[in-house]
C-alpha positions in Angstrom: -6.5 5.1 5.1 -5.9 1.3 5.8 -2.6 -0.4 5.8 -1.6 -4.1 5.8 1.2 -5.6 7.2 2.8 -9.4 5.8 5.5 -10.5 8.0 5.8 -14.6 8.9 7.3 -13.1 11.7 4.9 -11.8 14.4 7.4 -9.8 16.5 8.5 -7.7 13.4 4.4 -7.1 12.6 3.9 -6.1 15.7 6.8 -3.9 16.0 5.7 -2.4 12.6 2.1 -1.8 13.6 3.4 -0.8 16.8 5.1 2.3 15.0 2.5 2.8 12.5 0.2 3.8 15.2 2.8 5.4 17.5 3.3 7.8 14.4 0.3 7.4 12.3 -2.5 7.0 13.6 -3.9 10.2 12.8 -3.6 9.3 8.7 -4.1 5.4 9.0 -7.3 4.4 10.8 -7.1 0.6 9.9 -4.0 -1.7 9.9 -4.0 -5.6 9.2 -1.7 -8.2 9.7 -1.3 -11.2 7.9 1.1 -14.1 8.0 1.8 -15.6 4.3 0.7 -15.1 0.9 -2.7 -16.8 1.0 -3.5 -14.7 3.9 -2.6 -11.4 2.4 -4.6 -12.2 -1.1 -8.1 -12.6 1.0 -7.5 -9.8 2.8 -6.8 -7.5 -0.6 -9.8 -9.3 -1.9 -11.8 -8.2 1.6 -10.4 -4.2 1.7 -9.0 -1.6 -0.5 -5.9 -0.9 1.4 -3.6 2.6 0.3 -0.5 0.5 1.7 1.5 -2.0 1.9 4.5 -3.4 4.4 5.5 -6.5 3.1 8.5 -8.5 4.1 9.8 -10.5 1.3 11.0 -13.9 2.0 8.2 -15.7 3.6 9.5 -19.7 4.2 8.8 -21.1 0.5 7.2 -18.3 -1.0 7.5 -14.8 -1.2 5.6 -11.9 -1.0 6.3 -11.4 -5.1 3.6 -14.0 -5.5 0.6 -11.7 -4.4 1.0 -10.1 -7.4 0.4 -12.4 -9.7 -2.7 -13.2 -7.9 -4.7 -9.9 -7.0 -6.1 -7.3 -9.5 -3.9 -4.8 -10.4 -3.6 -2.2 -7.5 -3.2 1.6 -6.4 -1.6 0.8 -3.1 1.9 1.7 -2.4 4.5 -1.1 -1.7 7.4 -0.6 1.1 8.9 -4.0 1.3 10.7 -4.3 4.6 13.0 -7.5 4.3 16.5 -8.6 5.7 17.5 -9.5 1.9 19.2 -7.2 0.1 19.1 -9.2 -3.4 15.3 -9.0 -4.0 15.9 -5.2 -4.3 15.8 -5.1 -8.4 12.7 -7.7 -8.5 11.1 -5.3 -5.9 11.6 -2.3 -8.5 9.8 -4.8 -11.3 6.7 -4.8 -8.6 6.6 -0.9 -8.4 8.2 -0.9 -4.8 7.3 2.1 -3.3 10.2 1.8 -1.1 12.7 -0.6 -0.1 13.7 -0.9 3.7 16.2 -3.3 4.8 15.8 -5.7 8.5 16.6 -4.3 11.3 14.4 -1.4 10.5 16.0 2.2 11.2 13.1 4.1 12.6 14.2 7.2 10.8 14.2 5.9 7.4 11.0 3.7 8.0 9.0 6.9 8.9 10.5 8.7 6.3 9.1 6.1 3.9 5.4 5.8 5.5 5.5 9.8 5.4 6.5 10.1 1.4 3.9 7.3 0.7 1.0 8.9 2.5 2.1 12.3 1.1 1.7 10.7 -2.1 -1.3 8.5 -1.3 -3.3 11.9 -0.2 -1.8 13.6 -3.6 -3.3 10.9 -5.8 -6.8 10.8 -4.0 -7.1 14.8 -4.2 -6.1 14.7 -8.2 -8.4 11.3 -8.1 -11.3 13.5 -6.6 -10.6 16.7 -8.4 -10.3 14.5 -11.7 -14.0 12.5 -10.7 -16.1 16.3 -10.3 -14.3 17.3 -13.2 -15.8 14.3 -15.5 -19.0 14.6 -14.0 -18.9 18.0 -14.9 -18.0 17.7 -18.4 -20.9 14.9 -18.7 -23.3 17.0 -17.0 -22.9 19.7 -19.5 -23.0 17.5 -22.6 -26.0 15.9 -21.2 -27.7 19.4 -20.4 -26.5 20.6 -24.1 -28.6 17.5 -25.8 -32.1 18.0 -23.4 -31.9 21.4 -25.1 -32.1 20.7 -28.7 
């Protein structure tokens, strides 16, 4: 599973990669960090990250604008921000979860743990779902050699 981290603020990535691998490390193998919005778009563009920890409010721009500028995606989105009245435009971007500056280490492993319960849920129905068309087509392709 990868993870990428958008914080203008180096000492919160760091502190956020830092528990991500203190607790984590075992479901996460890969986790970026990125510094604004045009950074965090070529790195989507680069990977296929499950995650997301994005802080907000990034100088002039915010972390909203990715959106608008990358291909619809199955990654989950915790924003991690010190601004509490981004919450309902957060909801409009299918915020996973929504964890407020300074971060409280139970609630933000609490989040990471729901999101990669849910990540790992949606890849096994994602796999299951995949054999199970392949299936289907492999029996409708066997049925027409036949006649």
């Amino acid at each position: 599973m990868k993870a990428l981290i958008l914080d203008d603020n180096t000492k919160i990535s760091s502190m956020i990669q830092s528990l991500l691998e203190k607790y984590f490390s075992k479901s996460i193998r890969q986790i970026d960090t990125v510094a604004s919005v045009k950074q965090a778009v070529e790195a989507i563009q680069r990977e296929e990250y499950q995650l997301f920890l994005f802080d907000i409010h990034l100088g002039k721009e915010t972390s909203f604008e990715i959106f608008t500028q990358i291909e619809k995606t199955n990654a989950k989105v915790i924003f991690i921000t010190g601004h509490e009245k981004y919450a309902i435009e957060a909801i409009k971007h299918k915020a996973f979860d929504y964890i407020l500056k300074p971060i409280n280490i139970a609630e933000f492993k609490a989040a990471i743990e729901k999101a990669l319960e849910t990540i790992q849920k949606e890849q096994k129905t994602g796999s299951a779902n995949e054999f199970r068309i392949k299936q289907e087509n492999s029996l409708i392709f066997a049925g027409f050699r036949q006649h």
